[in-house]
C-alpha positions as CSV (number, residue, x, y, z in Angstrom):
1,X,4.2,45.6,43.9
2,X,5.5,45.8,47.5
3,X,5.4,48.6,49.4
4,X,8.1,50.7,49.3
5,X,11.0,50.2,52.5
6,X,10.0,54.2,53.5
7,X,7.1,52.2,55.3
8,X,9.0,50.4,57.5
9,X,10.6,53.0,59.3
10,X,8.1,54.1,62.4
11,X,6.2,57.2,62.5
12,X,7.5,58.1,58.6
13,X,6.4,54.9,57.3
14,X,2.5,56.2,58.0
15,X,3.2,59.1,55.0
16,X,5.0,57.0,52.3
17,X,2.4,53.6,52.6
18,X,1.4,53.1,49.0
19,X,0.9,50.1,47.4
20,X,-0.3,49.0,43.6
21,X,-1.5,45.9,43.5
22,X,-0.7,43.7,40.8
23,X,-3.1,41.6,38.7
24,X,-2.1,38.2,40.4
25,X,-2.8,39.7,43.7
26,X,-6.5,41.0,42.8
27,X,-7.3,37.8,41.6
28,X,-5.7,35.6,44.6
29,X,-7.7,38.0,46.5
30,X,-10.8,37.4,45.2
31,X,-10.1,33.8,45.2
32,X,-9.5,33.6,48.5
33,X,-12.1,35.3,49.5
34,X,-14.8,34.0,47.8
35,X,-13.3,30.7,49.4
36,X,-13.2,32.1,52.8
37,X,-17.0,33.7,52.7
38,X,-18.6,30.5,51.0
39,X,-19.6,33.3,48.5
40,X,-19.8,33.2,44.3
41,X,-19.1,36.1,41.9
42,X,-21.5,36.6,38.8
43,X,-20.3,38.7,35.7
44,X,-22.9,41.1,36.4
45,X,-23.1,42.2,32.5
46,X,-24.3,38.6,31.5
47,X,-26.5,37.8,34.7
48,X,-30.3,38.0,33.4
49,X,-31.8,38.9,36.8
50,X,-29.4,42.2,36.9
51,X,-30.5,43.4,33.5
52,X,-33.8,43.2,35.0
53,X,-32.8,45.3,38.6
54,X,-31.2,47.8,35.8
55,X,-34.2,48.1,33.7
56,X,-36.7,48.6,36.3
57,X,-34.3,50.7,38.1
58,X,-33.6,52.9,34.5
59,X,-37.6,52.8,34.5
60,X,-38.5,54.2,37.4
61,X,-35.9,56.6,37.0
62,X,-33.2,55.8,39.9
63,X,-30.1,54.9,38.2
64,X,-29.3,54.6,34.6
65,X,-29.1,51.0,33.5
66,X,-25.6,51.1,31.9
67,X,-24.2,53.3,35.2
68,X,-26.1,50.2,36.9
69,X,-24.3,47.4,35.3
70,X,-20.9,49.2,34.7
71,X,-20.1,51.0,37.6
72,X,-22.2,48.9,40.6
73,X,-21.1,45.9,42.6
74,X,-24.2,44.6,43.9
75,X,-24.5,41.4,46.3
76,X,-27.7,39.4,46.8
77,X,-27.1,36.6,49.7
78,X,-24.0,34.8,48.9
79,X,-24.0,35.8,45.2
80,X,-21.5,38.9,44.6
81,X,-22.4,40.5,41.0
82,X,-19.4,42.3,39.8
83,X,-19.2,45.0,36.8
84,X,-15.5,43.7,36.2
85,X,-13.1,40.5,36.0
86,X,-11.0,40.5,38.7
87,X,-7.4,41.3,37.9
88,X,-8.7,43.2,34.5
89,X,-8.6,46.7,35.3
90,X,-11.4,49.3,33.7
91,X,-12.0,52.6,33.0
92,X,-14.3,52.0,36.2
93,X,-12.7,49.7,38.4
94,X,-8.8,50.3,38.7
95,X,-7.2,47.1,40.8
96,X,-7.4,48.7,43.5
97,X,-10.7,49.8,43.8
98,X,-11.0,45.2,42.9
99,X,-9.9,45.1,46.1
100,X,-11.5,47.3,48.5
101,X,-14.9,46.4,46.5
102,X,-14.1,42.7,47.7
103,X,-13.8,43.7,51.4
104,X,-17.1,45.8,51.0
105,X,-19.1,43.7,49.3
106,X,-17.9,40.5,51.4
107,X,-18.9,42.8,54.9
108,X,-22.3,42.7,53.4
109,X,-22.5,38.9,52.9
110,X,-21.1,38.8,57.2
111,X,-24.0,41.5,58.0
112,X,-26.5,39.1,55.8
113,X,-25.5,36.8,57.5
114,X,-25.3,38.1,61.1
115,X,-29.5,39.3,60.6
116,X,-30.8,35.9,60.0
117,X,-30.5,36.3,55.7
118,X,-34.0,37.3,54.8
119,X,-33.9,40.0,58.0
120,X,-31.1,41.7,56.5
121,X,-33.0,41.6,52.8
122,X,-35.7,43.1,54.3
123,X,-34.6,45.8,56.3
124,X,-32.3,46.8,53.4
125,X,-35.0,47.5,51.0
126,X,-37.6,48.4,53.0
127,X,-35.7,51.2,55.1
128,X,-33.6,54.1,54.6
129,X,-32.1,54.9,57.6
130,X,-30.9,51.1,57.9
131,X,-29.9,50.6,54.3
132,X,-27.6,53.8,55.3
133,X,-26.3,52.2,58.9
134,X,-25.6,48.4,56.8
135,X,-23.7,50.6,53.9
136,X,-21.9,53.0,56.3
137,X,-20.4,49.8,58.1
138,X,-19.4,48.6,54.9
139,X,-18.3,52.5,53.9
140,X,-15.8,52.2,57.2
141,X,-14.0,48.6,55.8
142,X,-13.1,51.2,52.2
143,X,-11.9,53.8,55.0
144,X,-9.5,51.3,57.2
145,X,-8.5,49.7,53.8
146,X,-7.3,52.8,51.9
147,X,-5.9,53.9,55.7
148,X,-3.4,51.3,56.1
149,X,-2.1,50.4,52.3
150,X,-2.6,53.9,50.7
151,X,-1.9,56.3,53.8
152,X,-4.8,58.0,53.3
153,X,-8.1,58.6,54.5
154,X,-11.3,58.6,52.7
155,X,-13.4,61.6,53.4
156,X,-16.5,60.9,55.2
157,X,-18.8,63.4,53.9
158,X,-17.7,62.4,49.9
159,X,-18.6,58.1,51.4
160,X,-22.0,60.0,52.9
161,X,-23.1,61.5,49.5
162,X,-22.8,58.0,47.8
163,X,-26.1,57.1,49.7
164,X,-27.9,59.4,47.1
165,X,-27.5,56.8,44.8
166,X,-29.6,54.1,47.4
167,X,-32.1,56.6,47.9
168,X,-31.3,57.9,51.1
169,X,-32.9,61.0,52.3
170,X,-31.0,64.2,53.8
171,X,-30.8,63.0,57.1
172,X,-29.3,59.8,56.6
173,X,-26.7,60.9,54.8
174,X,-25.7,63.3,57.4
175,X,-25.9,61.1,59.8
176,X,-24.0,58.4,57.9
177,X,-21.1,61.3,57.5
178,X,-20.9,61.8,61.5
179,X,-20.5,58.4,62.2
180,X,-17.8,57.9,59.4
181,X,-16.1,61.0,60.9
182,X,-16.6,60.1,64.4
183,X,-14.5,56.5,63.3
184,X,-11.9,58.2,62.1
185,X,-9.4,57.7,65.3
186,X,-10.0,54.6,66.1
187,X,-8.9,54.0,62.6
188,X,-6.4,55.4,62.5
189,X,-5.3,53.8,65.8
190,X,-5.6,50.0,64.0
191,X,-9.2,49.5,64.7
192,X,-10.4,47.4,62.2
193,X,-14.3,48.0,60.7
194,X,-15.1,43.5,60.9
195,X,-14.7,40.0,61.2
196,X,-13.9,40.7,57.1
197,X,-11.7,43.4,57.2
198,X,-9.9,41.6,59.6
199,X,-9.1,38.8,57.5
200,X,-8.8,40.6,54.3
201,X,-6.1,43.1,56.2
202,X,-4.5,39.5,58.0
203,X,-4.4,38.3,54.0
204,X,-3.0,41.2,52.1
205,X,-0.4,42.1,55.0
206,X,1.1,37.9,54.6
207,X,1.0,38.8,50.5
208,X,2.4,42.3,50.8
209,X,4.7,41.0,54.1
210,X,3.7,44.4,55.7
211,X,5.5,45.6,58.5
């Protein structure tokens, strides 16, 4: 659906941006952008090696396997393991929640790729404080997204509090929700969070014809 001709007008426009994407447009989304990104999505119900991460993970007591495979995107290289089929909303994964997910996920495949692949691995699972930077970069990308198509803004310290569920510690969540908040203007003034948000906004604004 197009946004509504309130958001044309200047300075009003800001309080009336909503838009509801339709199924087409999640999946020529996705499609684009796993053409774009070089990058290959996995139903992550039916991938072997992800009922593996969730039963180890439901083992050692981290995250229950079915929250794991239902409610998780996860991303591994170039391989994006989704909980959902693009364009089929869930109870989970509204359309467009699809669509920021995409952005997200695909900021982690330009950071993967940005630290060398294997450095990026590494320091994700092997430290806190920079699996919280990598995901608050990608946390920024659902903040410009939900800024310019759903006038709102995401609050930083509800983003920060998702790290629990990485195993962050205290002090990288608060520091994760400073740096969100501190983005916050420069957001709001057009800045945009990556090379992917870029694109994606560039994409959706031709689809949408944003003004």
């Amino acid at each position: 659906m197009p946004p509504s001709v309130l958001t044309r007008i200047p300075l009003v426009g800001r309080y009336f941006r909503s838009v509801k994407p339709t199924p087409d447009v999640v999946r020529e989304f996705w499609a684009a952008s796993l053409a774009r990104w070089d990058t290959t999505r996995i139903d992550k119900a039916n991938a072997a090696e992800m009922k593996l991460v969730a039963e180890v993970l439901g083992l050692l007591g981290v995250l229950n396997q079915q929250d794991f495979l239902r409610r998780f995107t996860t991303t591994v290289g170039t391989r994006i393991y989704t909980p959902f089929d693009p364009g089929v909303p869930t109870p989970e994964w509204a359309l467009w929640s699809q669509i920021t997910v995409c952005v997200h996920e695909h900021h982690h495949v330009w950071q993967d790729r940005a630290a060398g692949g294997l450095g990026f691995e590494w320091a994700y699972l092997t430290s806190s404080a920079q699996r919280a930077q990598y995901e608050a970069e990608a946390y920024r990308t659902n903040m410009v997204m939900d800024w310019r198509y759903q006038g709102r803004m995401l609050d930083p310290k509800v983003l920060a509090a998702l790290l629990k569920n990485y195993g962050c510690s205290a002090v990288d969540i608060a520091v994760v929700e400073k740096m969100l908040a501190l983005s916050i203007p420069a957001i709001k003034a057009g800045a945009m969070a990556s090379d992917v948000c870029r694109w994606s906004a560039t994409w959706l604004d031709r689809r949408w014809k944003w003004v």
